[in-house]
VEXPASE-416019 format. One record per atom (N, C-alpha, C, O): residue number from 1; residue in one letter; atom name; y, x, z. Coordinates in Angstrom, 1 decimal. Layout:
// VEXPASE-416019
NODE NUM A CA Y X Z
...
// end
This chain:
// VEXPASE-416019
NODE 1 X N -43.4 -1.6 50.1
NODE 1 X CA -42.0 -1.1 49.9
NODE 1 X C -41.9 -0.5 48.5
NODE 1 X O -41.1 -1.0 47.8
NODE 2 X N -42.8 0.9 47.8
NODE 2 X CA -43.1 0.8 46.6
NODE 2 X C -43.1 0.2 45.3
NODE 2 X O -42.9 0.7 44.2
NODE 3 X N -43.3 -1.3 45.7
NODE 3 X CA -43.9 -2.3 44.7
NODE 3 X C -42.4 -3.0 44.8
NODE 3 X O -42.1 -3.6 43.8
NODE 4 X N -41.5 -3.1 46.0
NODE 4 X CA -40.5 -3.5 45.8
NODE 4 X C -39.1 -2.7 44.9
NODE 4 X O -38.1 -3.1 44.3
NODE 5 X N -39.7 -1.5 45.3
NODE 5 X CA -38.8 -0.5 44.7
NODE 5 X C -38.9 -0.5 43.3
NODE 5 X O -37.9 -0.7 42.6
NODE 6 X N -39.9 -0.4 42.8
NODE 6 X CA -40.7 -0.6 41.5
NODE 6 X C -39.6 -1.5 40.5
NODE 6 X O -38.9 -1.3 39.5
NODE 7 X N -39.9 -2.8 41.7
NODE 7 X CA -39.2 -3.7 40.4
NODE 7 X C -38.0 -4.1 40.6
NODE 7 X O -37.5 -4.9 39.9
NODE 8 X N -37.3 -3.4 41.7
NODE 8 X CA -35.9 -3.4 41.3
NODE 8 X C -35.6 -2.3 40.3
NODE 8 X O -34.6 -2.4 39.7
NODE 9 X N -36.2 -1.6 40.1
NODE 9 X CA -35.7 -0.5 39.3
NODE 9 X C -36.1 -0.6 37.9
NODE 9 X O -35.7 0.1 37.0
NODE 10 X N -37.0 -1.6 37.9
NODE 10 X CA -37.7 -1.8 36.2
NODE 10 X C -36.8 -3.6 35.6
NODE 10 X O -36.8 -4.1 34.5
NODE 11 X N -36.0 -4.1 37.1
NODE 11 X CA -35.0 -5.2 36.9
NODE 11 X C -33.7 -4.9 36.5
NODE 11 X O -33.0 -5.6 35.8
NODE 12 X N -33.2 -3.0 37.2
NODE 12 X CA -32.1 -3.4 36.8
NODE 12 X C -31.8 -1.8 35.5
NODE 12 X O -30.9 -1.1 35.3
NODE 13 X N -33.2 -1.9 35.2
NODE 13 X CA -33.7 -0.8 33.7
NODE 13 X C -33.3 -2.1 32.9
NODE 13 X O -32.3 -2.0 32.2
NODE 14 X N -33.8 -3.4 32.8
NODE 14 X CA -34.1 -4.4 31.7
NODE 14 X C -31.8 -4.9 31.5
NODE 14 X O -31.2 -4.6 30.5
NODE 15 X N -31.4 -5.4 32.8
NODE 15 X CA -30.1 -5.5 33.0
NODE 15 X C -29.1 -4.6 32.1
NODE 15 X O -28.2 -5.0 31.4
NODE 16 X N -29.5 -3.1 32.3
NODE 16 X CA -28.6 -2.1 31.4
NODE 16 X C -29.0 -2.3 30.2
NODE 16 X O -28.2 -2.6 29.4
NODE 17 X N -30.3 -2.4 29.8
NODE 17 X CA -30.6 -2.2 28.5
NODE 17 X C -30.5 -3.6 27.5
NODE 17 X O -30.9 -3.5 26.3
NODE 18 X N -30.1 -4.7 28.0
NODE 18 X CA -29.6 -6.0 28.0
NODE 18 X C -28.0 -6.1 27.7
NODE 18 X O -27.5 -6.9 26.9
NODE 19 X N -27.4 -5.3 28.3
NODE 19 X CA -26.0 -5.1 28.3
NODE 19 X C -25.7 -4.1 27.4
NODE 19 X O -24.5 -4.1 27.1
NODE 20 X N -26.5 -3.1 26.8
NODE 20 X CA -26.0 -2.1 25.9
NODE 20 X C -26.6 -3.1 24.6
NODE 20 X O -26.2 -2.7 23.5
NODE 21 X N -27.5 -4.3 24.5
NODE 21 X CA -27.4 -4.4 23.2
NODE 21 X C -27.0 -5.7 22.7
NODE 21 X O -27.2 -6.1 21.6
NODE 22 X N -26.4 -6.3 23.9
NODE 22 X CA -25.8 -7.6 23.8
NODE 22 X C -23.7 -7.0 23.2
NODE 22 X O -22.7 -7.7 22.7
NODE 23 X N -23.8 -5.6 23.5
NODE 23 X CA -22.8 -4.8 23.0
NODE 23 X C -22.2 -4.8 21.8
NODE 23 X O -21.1 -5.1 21.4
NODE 24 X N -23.7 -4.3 21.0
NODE 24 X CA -23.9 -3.7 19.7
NODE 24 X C -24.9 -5.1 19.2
NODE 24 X O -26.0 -5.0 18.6
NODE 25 X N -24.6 -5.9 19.3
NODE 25 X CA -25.2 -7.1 18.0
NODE 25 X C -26.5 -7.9 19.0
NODE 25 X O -26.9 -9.0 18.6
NODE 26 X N -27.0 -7.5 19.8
NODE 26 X CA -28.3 -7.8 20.8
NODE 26 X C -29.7 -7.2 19.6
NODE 26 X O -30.9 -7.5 19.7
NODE 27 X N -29.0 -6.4 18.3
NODE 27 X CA -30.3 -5.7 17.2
NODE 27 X C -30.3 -4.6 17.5
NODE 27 X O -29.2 -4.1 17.5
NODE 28 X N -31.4 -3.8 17.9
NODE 28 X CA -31.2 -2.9 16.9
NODE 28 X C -31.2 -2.1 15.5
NODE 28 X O -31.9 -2.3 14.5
NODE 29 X N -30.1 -1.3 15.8
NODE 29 X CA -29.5 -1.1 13.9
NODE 29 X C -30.0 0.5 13.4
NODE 29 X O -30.3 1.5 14.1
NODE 30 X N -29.9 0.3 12.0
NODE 30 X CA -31.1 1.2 11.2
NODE 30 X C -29.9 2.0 11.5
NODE 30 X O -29.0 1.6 12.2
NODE 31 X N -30.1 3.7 10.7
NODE 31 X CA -29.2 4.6 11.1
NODE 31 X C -28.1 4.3 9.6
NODE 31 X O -26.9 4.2 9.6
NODE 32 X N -28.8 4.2 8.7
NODE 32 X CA -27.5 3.8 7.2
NODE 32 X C -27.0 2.9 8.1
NODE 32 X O -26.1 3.5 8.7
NODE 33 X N -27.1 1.6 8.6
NODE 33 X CA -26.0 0.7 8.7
NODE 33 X C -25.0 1.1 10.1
NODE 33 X O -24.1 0.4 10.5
NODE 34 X N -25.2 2.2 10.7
NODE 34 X CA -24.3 2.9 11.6
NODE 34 X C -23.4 3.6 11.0
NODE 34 X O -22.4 3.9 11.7
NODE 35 X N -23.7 4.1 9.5
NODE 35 X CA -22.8 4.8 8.6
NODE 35 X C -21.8 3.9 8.2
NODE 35 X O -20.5 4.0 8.3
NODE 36 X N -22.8 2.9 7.6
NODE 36 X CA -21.6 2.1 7.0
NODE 36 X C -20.7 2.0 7.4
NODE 36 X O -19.7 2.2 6.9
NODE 37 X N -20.7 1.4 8.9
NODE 37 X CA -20.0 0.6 10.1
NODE 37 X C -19.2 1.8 9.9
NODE 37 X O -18.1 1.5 9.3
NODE 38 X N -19.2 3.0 10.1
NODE 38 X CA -18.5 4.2 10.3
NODE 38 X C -17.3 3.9 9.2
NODE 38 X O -16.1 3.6 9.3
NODE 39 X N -17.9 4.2 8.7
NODE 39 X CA -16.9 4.2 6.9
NODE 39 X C -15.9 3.0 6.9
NODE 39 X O -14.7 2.9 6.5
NODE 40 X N -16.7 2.1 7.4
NODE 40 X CA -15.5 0.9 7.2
NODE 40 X C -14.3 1.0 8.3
NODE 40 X O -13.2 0.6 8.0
NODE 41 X N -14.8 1.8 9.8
NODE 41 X CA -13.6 1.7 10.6
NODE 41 X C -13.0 2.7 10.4
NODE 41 X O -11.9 2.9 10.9
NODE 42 X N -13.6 3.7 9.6
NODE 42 X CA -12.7 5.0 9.2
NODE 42 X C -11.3 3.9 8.2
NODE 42 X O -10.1 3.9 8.5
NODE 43 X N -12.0 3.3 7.1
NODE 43 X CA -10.7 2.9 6.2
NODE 43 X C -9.6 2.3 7.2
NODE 43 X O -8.4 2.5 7.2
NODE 44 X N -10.5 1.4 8.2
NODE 44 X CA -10.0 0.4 8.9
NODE 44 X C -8.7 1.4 9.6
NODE 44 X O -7.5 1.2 9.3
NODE 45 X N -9.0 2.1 10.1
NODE 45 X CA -8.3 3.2 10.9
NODE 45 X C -6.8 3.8 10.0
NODE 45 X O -5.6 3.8 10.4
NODE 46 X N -7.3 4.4 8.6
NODE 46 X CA -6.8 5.1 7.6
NODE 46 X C -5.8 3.5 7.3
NODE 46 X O -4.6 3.8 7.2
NODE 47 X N -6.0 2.4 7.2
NODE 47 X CA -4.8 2.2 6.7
NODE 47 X C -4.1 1.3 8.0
NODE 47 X O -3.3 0.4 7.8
NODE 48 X N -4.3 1.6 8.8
NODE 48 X CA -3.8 1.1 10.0
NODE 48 X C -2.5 2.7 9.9
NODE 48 X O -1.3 2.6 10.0
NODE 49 X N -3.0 3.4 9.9
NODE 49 X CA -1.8 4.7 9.8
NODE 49 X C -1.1 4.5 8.9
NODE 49 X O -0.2 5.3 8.8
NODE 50 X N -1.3 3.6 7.8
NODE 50 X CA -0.4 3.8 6.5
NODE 50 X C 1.0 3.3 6.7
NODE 50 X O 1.1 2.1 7.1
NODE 51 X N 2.1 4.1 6.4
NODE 51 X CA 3.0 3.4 6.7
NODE 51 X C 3.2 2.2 6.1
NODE 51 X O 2.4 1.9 5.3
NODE 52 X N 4.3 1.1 6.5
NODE 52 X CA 4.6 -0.4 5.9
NODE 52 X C 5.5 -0.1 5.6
NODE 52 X O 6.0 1.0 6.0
NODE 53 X N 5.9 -0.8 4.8
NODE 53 X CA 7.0 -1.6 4.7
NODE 53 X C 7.7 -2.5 5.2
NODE 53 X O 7.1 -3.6 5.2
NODE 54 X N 9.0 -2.5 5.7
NODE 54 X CA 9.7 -3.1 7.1
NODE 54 X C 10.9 -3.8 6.1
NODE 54 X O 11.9 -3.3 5.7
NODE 55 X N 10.5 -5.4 5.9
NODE 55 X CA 12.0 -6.0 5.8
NODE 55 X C 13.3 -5.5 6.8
NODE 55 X O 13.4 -5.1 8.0
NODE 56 X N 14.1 -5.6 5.8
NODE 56 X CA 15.9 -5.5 6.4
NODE 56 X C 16.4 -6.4 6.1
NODE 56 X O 16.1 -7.3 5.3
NODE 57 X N 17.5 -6.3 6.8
NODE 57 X CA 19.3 -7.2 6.3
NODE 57 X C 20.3 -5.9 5.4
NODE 57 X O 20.5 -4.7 5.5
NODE 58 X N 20.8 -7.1 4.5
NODE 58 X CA 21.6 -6.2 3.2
NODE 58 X C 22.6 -5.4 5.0
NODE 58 X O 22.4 -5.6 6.2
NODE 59 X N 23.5 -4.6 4.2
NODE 59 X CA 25.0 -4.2 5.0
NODE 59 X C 25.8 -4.6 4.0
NODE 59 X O 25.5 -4.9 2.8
NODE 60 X N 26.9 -4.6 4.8
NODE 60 X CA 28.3 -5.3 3.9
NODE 60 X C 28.3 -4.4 2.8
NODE 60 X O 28.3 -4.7 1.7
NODE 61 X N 28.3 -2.7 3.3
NODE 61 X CA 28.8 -1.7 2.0
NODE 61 X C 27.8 -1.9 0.5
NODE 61 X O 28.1 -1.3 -0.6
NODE 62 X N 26.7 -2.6 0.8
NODE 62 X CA 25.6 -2.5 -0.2
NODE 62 X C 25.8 -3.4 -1.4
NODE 62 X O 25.5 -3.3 -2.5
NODE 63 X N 26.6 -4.7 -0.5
NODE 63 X CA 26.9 -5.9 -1.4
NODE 63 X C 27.4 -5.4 -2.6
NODE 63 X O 27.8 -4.3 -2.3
NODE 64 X N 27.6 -5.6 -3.9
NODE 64 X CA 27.6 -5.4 -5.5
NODE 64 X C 27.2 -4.0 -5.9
NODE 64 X O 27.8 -3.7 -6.9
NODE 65 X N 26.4 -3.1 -5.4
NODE 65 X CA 25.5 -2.3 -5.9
NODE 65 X C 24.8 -2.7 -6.8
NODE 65 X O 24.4 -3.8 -6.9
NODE 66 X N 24.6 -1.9 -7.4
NODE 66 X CA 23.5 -2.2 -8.9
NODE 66 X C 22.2 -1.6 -8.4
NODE 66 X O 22.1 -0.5 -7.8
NODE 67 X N 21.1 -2.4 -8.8
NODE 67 X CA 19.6 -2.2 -8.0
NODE 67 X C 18.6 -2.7 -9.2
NODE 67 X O 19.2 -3.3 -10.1
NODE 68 X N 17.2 -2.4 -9.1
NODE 68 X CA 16.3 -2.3 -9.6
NODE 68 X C 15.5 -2.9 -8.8
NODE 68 X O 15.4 -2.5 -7.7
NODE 69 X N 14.8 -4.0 -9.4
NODE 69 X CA 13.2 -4.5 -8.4
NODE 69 X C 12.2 -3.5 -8.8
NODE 69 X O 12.1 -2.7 -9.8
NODE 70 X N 11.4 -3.8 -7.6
NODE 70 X CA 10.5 -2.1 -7.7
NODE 70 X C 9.5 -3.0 -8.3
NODE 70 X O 8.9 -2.5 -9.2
NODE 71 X N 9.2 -3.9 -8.2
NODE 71 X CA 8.1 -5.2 -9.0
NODE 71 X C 8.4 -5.8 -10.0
NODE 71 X O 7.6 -5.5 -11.0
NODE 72 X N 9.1 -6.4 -10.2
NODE 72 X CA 9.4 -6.6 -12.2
NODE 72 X C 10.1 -5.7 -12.6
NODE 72 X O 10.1 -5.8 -13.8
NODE 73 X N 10.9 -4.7 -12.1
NODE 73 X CA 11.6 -3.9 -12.8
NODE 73 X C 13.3 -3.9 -13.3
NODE 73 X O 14.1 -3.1 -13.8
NODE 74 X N 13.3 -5.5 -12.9
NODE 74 X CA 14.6 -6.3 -13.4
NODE 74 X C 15.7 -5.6 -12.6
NODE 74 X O 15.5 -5.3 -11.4
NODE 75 X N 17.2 -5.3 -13.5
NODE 75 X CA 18.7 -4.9 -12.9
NODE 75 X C 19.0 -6.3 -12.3
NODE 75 X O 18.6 -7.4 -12.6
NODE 76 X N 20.0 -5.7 -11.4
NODE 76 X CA 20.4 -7.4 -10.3
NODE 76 X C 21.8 -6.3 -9.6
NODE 76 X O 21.7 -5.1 -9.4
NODE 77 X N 22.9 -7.3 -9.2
NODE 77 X CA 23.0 -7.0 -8.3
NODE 77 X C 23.3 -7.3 -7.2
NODE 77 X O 23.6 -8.5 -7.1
NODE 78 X N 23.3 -6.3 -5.5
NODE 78 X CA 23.2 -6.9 -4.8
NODE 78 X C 23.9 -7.7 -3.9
NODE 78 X O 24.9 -7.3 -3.4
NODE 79 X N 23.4 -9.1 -3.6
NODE 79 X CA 24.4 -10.2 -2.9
NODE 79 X C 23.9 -10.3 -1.3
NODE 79 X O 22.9 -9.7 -1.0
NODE 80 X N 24.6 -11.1 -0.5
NODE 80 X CA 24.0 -11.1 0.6
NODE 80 X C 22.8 -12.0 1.1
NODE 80 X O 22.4 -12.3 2.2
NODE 81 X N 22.3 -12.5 -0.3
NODE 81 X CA 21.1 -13.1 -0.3
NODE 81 X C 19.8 -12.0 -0.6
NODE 81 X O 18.7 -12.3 -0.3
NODE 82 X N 20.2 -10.9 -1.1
NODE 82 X CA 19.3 -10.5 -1.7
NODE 82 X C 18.4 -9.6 -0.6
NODE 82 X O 18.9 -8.9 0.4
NODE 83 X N 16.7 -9.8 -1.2
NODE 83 X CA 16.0 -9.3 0.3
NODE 83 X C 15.7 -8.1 -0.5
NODE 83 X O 15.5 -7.9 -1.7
NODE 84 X N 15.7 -6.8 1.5
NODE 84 X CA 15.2 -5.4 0.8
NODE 84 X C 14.7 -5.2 2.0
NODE 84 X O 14.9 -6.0 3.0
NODE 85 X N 13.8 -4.0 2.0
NODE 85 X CA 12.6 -3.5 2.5
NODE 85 X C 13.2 -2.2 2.5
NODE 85 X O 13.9 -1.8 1.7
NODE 86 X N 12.6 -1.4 4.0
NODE 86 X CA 12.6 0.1 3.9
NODE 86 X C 10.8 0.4 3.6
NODE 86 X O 9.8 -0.1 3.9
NODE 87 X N 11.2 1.3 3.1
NODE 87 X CA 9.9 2.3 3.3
NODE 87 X C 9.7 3.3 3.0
NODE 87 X O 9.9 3.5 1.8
NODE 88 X N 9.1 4.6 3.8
NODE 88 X CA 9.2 5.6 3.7
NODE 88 X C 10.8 6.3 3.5
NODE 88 X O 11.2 7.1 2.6
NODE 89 X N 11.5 5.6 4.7
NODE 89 X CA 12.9 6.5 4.4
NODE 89 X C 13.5 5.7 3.4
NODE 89 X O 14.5 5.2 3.9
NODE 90 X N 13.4 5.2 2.3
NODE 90 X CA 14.3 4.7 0.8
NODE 90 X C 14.4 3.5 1.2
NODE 90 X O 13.7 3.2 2.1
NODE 91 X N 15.4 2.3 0.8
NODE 91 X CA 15.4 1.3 0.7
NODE 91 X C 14.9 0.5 -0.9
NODE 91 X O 15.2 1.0 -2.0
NODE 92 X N 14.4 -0.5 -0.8
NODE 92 X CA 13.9 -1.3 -1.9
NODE 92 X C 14.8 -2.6 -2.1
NODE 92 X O 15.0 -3.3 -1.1
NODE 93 X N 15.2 -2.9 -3.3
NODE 93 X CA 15.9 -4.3 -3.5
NODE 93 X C 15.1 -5.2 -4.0
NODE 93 X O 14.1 -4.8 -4.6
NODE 94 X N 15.3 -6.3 -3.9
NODE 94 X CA 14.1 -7.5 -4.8
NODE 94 X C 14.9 -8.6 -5.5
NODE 94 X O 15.1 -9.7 -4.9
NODE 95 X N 15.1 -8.5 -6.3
NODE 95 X CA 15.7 -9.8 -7.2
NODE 95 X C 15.0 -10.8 -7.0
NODE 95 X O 15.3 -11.6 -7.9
NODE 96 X N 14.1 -11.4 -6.1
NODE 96 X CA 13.7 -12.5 -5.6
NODE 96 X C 12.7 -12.9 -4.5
NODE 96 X O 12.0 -12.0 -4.0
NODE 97 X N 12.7 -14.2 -4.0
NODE 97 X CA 11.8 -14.1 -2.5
NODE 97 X C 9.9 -13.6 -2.9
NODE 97 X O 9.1 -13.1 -2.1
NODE 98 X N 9.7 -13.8 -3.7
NODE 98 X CA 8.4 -13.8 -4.1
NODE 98 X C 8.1 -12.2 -4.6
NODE 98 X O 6.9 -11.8 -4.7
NODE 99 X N 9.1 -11.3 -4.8
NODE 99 X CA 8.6 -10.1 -4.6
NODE 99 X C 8.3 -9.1 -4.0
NODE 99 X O 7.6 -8.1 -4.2
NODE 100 X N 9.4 -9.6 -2.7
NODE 100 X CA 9.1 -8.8 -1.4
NODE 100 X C 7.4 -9.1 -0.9
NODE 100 X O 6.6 -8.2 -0.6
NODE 101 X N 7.2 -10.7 -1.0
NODE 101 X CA 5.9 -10.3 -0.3
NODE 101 X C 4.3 -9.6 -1.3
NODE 101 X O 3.2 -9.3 -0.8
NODE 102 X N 4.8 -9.4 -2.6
NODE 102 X CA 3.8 -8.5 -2.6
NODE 102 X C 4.1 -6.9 -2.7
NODE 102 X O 3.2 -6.1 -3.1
NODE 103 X N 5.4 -6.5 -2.4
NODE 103 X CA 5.6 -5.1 -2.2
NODE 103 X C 5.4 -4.9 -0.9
NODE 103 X O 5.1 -3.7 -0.6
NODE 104 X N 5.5 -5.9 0.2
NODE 104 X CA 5.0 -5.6 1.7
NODE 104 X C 4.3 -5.5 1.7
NODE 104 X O 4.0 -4.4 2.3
NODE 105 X N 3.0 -6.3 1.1
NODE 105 X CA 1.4 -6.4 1.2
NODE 105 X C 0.9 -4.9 0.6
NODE 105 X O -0.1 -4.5 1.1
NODE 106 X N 1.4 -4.1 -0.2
NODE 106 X CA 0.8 -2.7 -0.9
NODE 106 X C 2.2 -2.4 -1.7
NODE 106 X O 2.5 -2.8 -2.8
NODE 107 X N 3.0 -1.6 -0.9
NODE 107 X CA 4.1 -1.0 -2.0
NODE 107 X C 3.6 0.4 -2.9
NODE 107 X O 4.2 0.8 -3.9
NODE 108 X N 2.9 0.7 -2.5
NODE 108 X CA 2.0 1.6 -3.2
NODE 108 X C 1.7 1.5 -4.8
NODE 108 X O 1.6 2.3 -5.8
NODE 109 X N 1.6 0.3 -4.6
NODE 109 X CA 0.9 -0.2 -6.0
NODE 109 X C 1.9 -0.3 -7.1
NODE 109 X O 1.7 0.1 -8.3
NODE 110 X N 2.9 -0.7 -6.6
NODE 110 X CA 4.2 -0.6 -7.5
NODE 110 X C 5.0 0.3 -7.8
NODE 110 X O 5.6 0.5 -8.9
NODE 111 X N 4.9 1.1 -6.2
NODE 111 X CA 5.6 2.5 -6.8
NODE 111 X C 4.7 3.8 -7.4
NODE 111 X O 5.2 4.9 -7.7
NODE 112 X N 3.1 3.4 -7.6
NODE 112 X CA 2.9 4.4 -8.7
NODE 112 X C 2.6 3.6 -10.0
NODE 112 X O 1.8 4.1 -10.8
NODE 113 X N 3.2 2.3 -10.4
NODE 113 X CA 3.0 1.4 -11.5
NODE 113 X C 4.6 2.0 -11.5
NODE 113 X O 5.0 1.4 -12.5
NODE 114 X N 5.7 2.6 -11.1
NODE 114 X CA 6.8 3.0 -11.5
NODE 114 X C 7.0 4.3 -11.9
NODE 114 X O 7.9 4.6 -12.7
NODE 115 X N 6.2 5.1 -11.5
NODE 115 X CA 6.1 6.9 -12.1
NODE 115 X C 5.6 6.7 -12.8
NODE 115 X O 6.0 7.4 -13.7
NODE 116 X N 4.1 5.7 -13.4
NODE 116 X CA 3.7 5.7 -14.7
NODE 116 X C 4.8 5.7 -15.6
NODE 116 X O 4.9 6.6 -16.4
NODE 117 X N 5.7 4.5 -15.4
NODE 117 X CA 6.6 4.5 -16.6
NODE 117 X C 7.5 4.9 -17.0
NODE 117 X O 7.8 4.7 -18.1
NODE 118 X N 8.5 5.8 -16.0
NODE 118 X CA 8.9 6.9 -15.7
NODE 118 X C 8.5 7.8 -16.9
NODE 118 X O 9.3 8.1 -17.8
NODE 119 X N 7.2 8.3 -16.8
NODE 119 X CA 6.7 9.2 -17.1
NODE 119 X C 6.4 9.7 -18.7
NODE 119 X O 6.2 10.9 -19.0
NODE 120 X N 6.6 8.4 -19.6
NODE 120 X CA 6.7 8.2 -20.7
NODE 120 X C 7.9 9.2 -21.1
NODE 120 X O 8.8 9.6 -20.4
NODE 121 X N 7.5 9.7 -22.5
NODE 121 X CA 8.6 10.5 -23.3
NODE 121 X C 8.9 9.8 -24.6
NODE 121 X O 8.1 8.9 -25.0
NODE 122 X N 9.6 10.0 -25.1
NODE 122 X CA 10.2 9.2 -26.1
NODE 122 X C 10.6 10.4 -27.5
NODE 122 X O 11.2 11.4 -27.2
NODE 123 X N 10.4 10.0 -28.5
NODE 123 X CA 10.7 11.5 -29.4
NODE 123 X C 11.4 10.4 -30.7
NODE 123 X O 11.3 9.2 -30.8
NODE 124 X N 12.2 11.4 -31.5
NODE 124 X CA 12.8 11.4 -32.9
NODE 124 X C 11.7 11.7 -33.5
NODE 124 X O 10.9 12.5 -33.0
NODE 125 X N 11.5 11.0 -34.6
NODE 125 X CA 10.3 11.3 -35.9
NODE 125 X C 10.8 12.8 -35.9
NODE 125 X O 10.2 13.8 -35.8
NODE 126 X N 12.4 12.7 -36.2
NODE 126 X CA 12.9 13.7 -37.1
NODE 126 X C 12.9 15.2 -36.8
NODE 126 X O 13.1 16.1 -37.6
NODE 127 X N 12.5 15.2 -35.0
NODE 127 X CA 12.0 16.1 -34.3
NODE 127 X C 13.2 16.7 -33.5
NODE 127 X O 13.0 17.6 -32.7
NODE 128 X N 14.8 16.0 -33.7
NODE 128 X CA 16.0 16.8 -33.4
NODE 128 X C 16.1 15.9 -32.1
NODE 128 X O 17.2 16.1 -31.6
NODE 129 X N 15.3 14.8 -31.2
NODE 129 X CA 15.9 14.2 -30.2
NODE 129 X C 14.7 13.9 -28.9
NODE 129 X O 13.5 13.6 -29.3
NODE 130 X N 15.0 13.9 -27.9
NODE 130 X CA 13.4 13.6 -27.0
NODE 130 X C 14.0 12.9 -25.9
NODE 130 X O 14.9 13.6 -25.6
NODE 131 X N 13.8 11.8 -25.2
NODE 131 X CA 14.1 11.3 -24.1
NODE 131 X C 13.5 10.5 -23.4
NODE 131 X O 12.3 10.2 -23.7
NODE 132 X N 14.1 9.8 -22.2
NODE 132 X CA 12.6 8.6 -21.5
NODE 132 X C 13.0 7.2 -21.5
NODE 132 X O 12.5 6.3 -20.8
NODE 133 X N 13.9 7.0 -22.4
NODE 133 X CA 13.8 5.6 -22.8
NODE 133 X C 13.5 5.3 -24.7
NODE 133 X O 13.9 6.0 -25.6
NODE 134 X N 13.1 4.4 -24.7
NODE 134 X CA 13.0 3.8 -26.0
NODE 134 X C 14.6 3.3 -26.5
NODE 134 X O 15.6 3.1 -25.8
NODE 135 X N 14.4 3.2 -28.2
NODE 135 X CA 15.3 3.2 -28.9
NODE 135 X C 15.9 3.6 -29.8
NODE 135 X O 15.3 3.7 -30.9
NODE 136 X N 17.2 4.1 -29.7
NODE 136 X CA 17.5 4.5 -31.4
NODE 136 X C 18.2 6.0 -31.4
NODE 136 X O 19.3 6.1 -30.9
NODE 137 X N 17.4 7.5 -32.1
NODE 137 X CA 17.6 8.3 -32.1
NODE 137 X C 19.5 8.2 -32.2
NODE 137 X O 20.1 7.6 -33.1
NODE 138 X N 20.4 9.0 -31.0
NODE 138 X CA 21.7 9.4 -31.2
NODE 138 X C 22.3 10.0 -32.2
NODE 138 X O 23.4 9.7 -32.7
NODE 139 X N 21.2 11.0 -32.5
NODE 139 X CA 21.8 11.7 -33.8
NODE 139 X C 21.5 11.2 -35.4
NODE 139 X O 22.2 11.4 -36.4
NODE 140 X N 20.4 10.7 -35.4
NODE 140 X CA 19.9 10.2 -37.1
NODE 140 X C 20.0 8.6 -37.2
NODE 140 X O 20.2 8.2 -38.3
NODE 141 X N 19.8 7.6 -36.1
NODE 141 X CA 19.7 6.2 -35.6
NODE 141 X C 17.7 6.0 -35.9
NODE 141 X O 17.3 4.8 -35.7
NODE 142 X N 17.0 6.7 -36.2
NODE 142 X CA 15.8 6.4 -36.2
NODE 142 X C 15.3 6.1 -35.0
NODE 142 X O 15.6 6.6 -34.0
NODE 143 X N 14.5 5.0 -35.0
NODE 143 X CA 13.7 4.6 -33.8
NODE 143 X C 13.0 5.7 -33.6
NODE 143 X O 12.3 6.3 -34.5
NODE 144 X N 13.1 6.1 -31.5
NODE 144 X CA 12.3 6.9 -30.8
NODE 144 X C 10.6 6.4 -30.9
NODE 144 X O 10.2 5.2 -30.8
NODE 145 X N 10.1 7.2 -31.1
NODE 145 X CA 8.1 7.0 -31.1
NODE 145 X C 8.0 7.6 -29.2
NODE 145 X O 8.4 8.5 -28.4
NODE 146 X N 7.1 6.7 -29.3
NODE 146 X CA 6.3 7.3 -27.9
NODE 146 X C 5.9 8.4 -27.7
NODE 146 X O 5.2 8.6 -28.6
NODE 147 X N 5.9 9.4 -26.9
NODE 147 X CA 4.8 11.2 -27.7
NODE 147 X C 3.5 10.3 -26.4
NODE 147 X O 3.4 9.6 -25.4
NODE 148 X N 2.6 11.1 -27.5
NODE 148 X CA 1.4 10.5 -26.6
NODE 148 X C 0.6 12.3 -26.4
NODE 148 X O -0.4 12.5 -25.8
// end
């Protein structure tokens, strides 16, 4: 009875321990590559929470608004062809089909490639004018310099 007991109990030791590693790869894994794994489902996780970006349909009141692509940058305005995206609350316009899909894919990337440029100041040699576009001093006509 013993000897029977024995090996059911050392059959269904082998059973669990068969099923916990046919789980996890049928290896066992070093403790760094339990990190890794960690780190990657953390990102995995982290941008699974990132908000998207959600195509829309124009509304009628939107049609001939004047808009800005957040990806080339280009003025347009809007028709009822033209595709836009919400995200985070704002709406986005795109002067074409090819730039919604890479503002869906990472709008991120575009909207801090737009506060970069934004961010630029613009000066008079002459010292009497400063602003954030390029061009031609109002008060002297001297071209604005970049302030770096």
């Amino acid at each position: 009875m013993n000897k029977k007991l024995t090996i059911l109990c050392g059959f269904a030791l082998v059973l669990s321990c068969s099923a916990a590693f046919a789980a996890e790869g049928a290896k066992p894994e070093k403790a760094e590559n339990k990190g890794q794994e960690q780190k990657k489902e953390a990102k995995t996780a982290a941008k699974a929470k990132a908000p998207k970006a959600v195509l829309r349909k124009i509304a009628k009141e939107e049609i001939g608004k004047e808009a800005v692509c957040p990806v080339t940058g280009e003025k347009f305005k809007v028709t009822e062809e033209t595709i836009s995206a919400s995200y985070k609350g704002k709406v986005y316009y795109f002067c074409c089909p090819g730039c919604d899909k890479g503002f869906i894919a990472s709008p991120e990337k575009y909207l801090n490639k737009k506060k970069a440029e934004q961010a630029k100041i613009y000066v008079c040699p002459m010292g009497d004018y400063q602003g954030d576009k390029p061009g031609k001093c109002p008060k002297c006509g001297m071209n604005l310099l970049e302030k770096k």
